[in-house]
C-alpha positions as CSV (number, residue, x, y, z in Angstrom):
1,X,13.9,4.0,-16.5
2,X,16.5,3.0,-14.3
3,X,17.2,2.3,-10.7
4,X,20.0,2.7,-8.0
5,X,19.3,0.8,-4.6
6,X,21.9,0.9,-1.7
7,X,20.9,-0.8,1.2
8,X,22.5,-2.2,5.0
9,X,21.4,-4.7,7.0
10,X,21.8,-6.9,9.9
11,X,20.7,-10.3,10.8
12,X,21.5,-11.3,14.8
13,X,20.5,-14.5,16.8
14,X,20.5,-14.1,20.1
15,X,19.1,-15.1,23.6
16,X,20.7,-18.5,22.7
17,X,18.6,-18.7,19.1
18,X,15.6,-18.2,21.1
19,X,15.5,-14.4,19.4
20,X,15.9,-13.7,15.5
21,X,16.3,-10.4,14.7
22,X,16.7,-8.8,11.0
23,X,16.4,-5.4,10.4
24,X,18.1,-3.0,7.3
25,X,17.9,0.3,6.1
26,X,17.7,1.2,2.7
27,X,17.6,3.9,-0.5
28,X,16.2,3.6,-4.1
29,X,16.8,6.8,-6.8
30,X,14.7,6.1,-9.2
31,X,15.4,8.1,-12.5
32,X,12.9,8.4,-15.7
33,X,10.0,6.8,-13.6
34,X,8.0,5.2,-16.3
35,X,4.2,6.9,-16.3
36,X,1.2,6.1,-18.0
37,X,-0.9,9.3,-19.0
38,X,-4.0,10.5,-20.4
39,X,-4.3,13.3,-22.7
40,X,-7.6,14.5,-21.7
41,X,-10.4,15.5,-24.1
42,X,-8.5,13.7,-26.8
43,X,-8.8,11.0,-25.1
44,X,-5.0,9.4,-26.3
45,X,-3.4,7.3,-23.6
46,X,0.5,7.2,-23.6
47,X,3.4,6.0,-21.9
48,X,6.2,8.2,-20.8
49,X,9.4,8.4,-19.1
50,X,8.7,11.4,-16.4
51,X,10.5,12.9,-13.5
52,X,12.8,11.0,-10.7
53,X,11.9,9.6,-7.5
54,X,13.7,8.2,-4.2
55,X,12.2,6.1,-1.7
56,X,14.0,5.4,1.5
57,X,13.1,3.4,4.5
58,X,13.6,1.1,7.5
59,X,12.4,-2.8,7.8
60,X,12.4,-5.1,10.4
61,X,11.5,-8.6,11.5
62,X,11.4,-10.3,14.6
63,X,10.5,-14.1,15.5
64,X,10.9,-15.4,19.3
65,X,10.6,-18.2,21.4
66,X,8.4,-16.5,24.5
67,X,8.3,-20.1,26.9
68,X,8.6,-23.1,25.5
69,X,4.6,-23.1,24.3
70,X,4.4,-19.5,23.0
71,X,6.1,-18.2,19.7
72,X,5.8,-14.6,18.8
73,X,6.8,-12.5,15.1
74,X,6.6,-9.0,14.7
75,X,7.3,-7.0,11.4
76,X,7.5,-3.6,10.9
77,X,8.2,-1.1,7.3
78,X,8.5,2.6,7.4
79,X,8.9,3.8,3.4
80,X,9.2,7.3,2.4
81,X,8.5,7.5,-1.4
82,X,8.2,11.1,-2.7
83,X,8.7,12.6,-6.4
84,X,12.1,14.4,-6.3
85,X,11.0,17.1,-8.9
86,X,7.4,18.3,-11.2
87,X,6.4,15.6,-13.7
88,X,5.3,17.4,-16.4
89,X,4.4,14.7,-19.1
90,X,3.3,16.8,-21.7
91,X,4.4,20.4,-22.2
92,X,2.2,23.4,-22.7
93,X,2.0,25.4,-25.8
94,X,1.8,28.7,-24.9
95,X,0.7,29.6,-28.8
96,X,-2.0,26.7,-29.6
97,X,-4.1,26.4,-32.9
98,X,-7.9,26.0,-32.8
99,X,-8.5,22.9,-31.3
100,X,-5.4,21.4,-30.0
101,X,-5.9,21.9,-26.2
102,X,-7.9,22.2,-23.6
103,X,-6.9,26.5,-23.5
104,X,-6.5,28.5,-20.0
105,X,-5.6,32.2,-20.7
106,X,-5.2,31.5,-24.0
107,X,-2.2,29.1,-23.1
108,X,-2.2,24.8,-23.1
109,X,-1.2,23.8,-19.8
110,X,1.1,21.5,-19.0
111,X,-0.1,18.2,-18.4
112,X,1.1,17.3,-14.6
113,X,1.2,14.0,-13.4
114,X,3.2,14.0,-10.2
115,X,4.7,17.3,-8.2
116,X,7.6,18.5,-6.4
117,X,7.4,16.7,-2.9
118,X,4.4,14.3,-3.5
119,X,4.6,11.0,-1.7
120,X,3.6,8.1,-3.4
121,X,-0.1,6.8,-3.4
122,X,1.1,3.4,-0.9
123,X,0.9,3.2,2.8
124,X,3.9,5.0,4.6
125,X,4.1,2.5,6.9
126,X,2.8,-1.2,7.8
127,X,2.9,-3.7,10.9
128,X,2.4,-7.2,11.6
129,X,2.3,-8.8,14.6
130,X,1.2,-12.1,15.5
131,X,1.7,-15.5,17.8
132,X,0.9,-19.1,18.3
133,X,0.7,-21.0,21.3
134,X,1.4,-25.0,21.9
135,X,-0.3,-27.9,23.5
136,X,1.2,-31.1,23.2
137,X,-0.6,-34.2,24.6
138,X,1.3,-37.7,22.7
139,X,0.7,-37.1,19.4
140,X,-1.5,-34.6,19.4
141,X,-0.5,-30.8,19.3
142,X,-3.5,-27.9,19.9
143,X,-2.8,-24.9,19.4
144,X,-3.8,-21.3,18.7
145,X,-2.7,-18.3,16.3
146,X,-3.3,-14.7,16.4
147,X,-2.4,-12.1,13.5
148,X,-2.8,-8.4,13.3
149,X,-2.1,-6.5,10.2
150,X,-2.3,-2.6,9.9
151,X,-1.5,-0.3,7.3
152,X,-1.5,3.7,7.2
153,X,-4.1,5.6,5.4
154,X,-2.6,7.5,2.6
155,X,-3.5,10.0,0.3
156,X,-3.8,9.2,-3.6
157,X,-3.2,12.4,-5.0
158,X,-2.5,16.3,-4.6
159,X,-4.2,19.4,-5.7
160,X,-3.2,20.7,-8.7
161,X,-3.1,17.2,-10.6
162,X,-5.7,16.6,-13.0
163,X,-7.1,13.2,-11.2
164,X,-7.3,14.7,-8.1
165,X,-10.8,14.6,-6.0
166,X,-11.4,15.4,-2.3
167,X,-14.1,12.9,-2.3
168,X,-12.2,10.1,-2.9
169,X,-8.5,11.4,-2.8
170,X,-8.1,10.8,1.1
171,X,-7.4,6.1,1.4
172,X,-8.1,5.2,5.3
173,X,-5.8,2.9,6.8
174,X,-6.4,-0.7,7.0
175,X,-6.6,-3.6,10.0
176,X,-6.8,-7.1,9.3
177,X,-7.3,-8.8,12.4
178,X,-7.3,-13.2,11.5
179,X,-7.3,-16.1,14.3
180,X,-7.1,-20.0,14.0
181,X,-7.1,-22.8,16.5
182,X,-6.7,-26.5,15.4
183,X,-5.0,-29.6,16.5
184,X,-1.8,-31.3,14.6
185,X,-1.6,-35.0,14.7
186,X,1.3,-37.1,12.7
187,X,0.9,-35.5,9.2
188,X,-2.1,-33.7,9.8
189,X,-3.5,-30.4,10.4
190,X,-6.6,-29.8,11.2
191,X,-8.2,-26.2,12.1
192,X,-11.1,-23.6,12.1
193,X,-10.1,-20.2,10.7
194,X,-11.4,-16.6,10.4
195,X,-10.4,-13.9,8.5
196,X,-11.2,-10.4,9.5
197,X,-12.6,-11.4,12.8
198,X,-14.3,-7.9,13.2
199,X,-15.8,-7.4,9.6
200,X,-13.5,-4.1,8.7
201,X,-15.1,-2.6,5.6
202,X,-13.8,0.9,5.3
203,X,-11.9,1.0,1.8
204,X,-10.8,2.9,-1.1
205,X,-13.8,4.3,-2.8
206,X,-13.8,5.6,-6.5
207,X,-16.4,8.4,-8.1
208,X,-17.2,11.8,-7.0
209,X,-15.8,15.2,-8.1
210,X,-13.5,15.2,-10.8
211,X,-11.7,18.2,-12.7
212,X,-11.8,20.8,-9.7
213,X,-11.2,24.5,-10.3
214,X,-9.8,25.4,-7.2
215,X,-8.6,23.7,-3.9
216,X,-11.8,23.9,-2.1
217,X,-13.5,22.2,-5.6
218,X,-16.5,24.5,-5.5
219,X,-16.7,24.2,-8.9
220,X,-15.9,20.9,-10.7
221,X,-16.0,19.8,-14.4
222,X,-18.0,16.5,-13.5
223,X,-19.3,14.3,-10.5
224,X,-20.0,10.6,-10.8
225,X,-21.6,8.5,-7.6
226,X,-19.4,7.5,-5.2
227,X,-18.9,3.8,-4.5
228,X,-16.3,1.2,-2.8
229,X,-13.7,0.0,-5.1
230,X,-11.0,-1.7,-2.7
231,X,-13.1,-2.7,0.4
232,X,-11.3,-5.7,2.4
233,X,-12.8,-9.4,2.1
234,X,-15.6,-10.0,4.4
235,X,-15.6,-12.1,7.9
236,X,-14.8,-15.4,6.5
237,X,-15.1,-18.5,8.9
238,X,-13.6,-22.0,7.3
239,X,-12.8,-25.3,8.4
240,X,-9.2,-26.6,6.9
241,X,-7.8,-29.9,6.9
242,X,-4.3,-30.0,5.6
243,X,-1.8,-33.1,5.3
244,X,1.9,-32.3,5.3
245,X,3.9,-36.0,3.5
């Protein structure tokens, strides 16, 4: 495979270096995209070069200096990643012998892994934004941080593609909301954390209908019990003591 990326960007101080701004736009072609496949009921699993892509997008981070206690960061991606043509990995043979494919018609089908158009299984877009505010009494320092991360849901697959199922096809986006408060004195570091403050547990899931005959998957080749396969760590609450030399 290979790859062309252009890309422009800007970094800018301003506000006196209070404000640090960097932000580019960018675009990746992406030409005999590496895919791993499956044959099916032969059950041969292969690697192939198939189809192009392009991906293009906008980043950008922010850090500032609110008042002279309060610090503030904010970054935010926006990625469009879409297959530029049909993958076809394997082609149909419109004449097969006994035996040799799976036969629709009378014809092999192609084996499809990507179409015309399909974005990407990833989250369009994601956003972070967070801040940490400053007490300072002698030597020691208190202070407080807040993060929030979000992703976009996203969709895994597209009718039409062998491994598509509308149980488990549709990923819901993700939040990730994480707080600390602690003290710094001379080298040290001391804090209480938690992660996932409000216990989000709506994942990926794997399972359910599999080989569907039509778009509404009324019928289906097999069916397997749904379950959660990506669901984000629990609430987690810690106690960290770090030394900096």
């Amino acid at each position: 495979d290979t790859v062309w990326s252009y890309e422009l960007g800007t970094k800018l101080g301003l506000a006196d270096g209070r404000i640090q701004v960097n932000a580019d736009v960018y675009r990746i072609d992406w030409n005999n995209i590496q895919s791993t496949q499956n044959a099916g009921a032969c059950g041969v699993v292969f690697t192939t070069n198939a189809g192009n892509a392009r991906s293009q997008g906008v980043e950008v981070s922010a850090q500032a200096l609110l008042f002279d206690a309060l610090t503030a960061d904010v970054d935010f991606e926006y990625d469009s990643a879409k297959y530029l043509q049909d993958v076809v990995a394997i082609k149909g043979n419109p004449n097969p012998g006994p035996g040799q494919c799976v036969v629709t018609g009378g014809t092999c089908l192609d084996l499809v892994s990507a179409l015309k158009g399909e974005k990407f299984a990833m989250p369009a877009w994601t956003l972070h934004v967070g801040g940490r505010y400053n007490w300072v009494f002698g030597d020691y320092n208190p202070y407080f941080r807040a993060d929030v991360k979000i992703a976009a849901g996203y969709n895994r697959s597209v009718f039409g593609i062998g491994g598509w199922s509308p149980d488990t096809n549709s990923v819901p986006h993700d939040i990730e909301v994480n707080v600390r408060t602690g003290v710094d004195y001379k080298n040290y570091d001391f804090n209480l954390f938690v992660t996932n403050l409000f216990n989000y547990d709506n994942g990926a899931k794997g399972g359910g209908r599999s080989g569907c005959g039509n778009a509404a998957c009324t019928s289906y080749r097999s069916y397997n019990a749904l379950e959660s396969i990506s669901a984000p760590q629990p609430r987690t609450i810690g106690l960290q003591i770090v030394y900096n030399n």
